[in-house]
Phi, psi and omega in degrees: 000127183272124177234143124276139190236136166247174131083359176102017188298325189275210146324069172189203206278197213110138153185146162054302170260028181238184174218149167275130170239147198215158202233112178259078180313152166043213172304344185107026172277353222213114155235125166229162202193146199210158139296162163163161214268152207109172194214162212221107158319091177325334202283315165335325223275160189241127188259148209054045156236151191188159167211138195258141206259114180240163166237099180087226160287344205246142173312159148208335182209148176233142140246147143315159167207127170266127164277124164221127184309149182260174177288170202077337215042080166267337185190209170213192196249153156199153188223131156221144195283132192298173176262182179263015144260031198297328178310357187248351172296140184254325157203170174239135193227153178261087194274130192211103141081033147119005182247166210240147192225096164314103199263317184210000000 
């Protein structure tokens, strides 16, 4: 699976009033991922989707997530709310339905 993190997915800015968001192309071969300002509507959360926030080896924040089809059914969507240290997160991983996805 080809993954990319865009947009500050590593070291960089983000915090608290952002959210990470992603693009899951096609079969889900293809991910890209940005920041960007908002907040992820609870009525929003997809249930047994979540994203994991690391520093190094270590947890530091778990988010809900929402998944949604983009049109057509080219891919999907997902959204989860960044933690308020996110400029110090190093990767994320993407959880869908208990399997685990390495985003950086």
């Amino acid at each position: 699976m080809q993954q990319r993190a865009t947009g500050g997915s590593g070291a960089g800015s983000g915090g608290s009033d952002g959210g990470a968001t992603g693009v899951l192309a096609g079969n889900g071969n293809v991910e890209e991922w940005w920041t960007a300002e908002g907040t992820l509507d609870p009525a929003e959360v997809t249930p047994g989707h979540e994203v994991e926030f690391y520093q190094g080896n270590r947890l530091v924040a778990r988010a809900p997530a929402s998944l949604a089809e983009l049109p057509e059914g080219s891919g999907k969507y997902v959204l989860a709310q960044a933690p308020a240290n996110f400029g110090a997160i190093t990767s994320m991983v993407r959880v869908a339905n208990g399997v685990r996805h390495p985003i950086a």
